[in-house]
C-alpha positions in Angstrom: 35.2 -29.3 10.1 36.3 -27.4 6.9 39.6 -24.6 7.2 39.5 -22.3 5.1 42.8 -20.1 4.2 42.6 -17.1 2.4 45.8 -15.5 0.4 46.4 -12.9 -2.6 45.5 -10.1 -0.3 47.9 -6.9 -0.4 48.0 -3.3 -1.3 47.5 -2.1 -4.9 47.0 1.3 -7.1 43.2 2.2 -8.2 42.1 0.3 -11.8 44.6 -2.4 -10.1 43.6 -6.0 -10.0 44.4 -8.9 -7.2 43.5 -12.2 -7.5 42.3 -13.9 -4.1 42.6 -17.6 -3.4 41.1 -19.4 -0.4 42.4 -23.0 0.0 40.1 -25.9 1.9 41.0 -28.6 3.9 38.9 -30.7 6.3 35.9 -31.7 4.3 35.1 -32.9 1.0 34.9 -29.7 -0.4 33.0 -29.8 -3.4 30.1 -30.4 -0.5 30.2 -26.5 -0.2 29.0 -24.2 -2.2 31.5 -20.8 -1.5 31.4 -17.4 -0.8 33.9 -14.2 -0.3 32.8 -11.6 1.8 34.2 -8.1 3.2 34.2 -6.1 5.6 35.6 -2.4 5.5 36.1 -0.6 9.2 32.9 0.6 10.9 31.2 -1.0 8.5 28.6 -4.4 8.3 30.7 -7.9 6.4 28.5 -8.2 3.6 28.6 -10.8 0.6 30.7 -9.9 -2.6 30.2 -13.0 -4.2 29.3 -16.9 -3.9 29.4 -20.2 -6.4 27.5 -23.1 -6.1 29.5 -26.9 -6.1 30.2 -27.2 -9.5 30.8 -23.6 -10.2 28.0 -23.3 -12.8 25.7 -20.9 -10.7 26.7 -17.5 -9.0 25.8 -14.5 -7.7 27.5 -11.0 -7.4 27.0 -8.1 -5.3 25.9 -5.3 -7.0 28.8 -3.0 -6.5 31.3 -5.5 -8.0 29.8 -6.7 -10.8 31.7 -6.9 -14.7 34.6 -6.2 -12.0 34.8 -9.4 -9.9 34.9 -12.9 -11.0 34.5 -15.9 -8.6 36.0 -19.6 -9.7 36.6 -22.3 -7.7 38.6 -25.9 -8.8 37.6 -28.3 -6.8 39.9 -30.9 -7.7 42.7 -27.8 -5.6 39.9 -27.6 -3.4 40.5 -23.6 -3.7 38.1 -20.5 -4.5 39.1 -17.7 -6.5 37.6 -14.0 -6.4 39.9 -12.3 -9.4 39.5 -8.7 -9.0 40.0 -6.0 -11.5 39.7 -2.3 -11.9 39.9 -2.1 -8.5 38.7 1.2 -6.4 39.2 2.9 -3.1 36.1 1.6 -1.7 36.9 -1.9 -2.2 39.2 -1.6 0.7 38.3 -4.1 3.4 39.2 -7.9 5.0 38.1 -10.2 2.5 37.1 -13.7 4.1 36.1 -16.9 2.3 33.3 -19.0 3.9 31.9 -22.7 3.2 27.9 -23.0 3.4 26.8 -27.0 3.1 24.3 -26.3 1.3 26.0 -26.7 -2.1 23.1 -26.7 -4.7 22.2 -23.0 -3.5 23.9 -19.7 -3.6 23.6 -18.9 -0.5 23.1 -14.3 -0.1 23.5 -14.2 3.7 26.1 -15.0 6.5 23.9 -17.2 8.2 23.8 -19.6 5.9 27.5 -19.9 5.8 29.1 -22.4 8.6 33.1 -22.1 7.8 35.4 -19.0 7.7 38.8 -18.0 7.0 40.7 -15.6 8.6 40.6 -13.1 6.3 42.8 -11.3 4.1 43.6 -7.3 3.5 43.0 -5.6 0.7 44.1 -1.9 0.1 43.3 0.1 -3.2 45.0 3.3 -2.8 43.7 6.4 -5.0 
């Protein structure tokens, strides 16, 4: 079992930026490569961005790239998604999620097995 706890969430102006941090406990946790995902109301959670183990590969969505940048240090065994000129349509949950399959970047939620609980994050116009 891996928990995952996200934080950093909260309510900020448009061209803001928040800084998300998702601490791990359970597992060894440079086992898992990481994701953050989101999910705005009425809407599907989709993938905003993952790293692999080490940190040297990863992936963003489209919408939040040159905007987002993932991390992770595994000897804090914590993930980071800094976030910067943030917009109204970023507003959603924001979870963290643990795939074991570390030397991929895993794109879908299926391939993820651990989640957190989720965090808020407002961007007001």
């Amino acid at each position: 079992q891996v928990q995952l706890v996200e934080s950093g969430g909260g309510l900020v102006q448009a061209g803001g930026s928040l800084r998300l941090s998702c601490a791990a406990s359970g597992r060894t946790f440079s086992n898992y490569a990481m994701g953050w995902f989101r999910q705005a109301p009425g809407k599907e959670r989709e993938l905003v961005s993952t790293i692999s183990w080490s940190g040297s590969y990863t992936h963003y969505a489209d919408s939040v790239k040159g905007r987002f940048t993932i991390s992770r240090d595994n000897a804090k065994n914590t993930v980071y998604l800094q976030m910067n000129s943030l917009k109204p349509e970023d507003t959603a949950v924001y979870y963290c999620a643990a795939s074991g399959l570390p030397f991929e970047i895993p794109l879908t939620r299926d391939r993820y097995d651990y989640w957190g609980q989720g965090t808020q994050v407002t961007v007001s116009s």
